[in-house]
N, C-alpha and C positions, 0 to 999 in steps of 0.2 A: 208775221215776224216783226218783231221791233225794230225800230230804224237803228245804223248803226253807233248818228250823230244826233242827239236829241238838240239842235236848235236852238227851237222854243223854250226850253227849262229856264225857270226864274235866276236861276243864278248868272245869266248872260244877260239880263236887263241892264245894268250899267254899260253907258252907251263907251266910257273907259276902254273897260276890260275889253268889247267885242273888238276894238278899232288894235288894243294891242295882240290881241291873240292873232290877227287876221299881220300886223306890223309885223312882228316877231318871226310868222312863219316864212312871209317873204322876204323880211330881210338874211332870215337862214340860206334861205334859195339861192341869193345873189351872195352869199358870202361863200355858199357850197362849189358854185359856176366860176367865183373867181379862183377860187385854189383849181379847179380843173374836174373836180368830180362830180360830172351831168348826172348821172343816176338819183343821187340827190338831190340835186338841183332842183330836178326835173319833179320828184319826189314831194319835196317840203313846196316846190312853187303851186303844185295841182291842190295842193294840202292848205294852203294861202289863198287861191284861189276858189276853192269849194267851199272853205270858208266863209269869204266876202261875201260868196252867191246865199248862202244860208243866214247868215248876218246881217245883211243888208237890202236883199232883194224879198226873199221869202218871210220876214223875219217875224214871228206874233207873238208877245212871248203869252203863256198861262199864269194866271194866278197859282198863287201856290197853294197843295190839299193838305190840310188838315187830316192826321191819321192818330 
């Protein structure tokens, strides 16, 4: 089965976009927790979180395939 968050794909090579995607979601998280609504919170922060870890940790990206 294919993974659900492809990563690696060439289009997250720009080191920009990864640092805002992974920004964006945590700053939803802390904007969600200050109105009062943890479910989200909690939500967009694991979403932020699993992010960076894929982004930054694991990160390789592929060349891109010619079809």
């Amino acid at each position: 089965m294919e993974r659900l968050f492809d990563f690696n794909h060439p289009f997250f090579r720009p080191l920009w976009l990864r640092i805002l995607i992974v920004a964006v979601c945590l700053l939803w998280a802390m904007f969600e927790a200050s109105t009062g609504q943890m479910m989200w919170a909690i939500l967009f922060g694991a979403i932020g979180l699993y992010a960076a870890y894929g982004f930054f940790v694991t990160f390789n990206p592929r060349e891109p395939e010619d079809k």
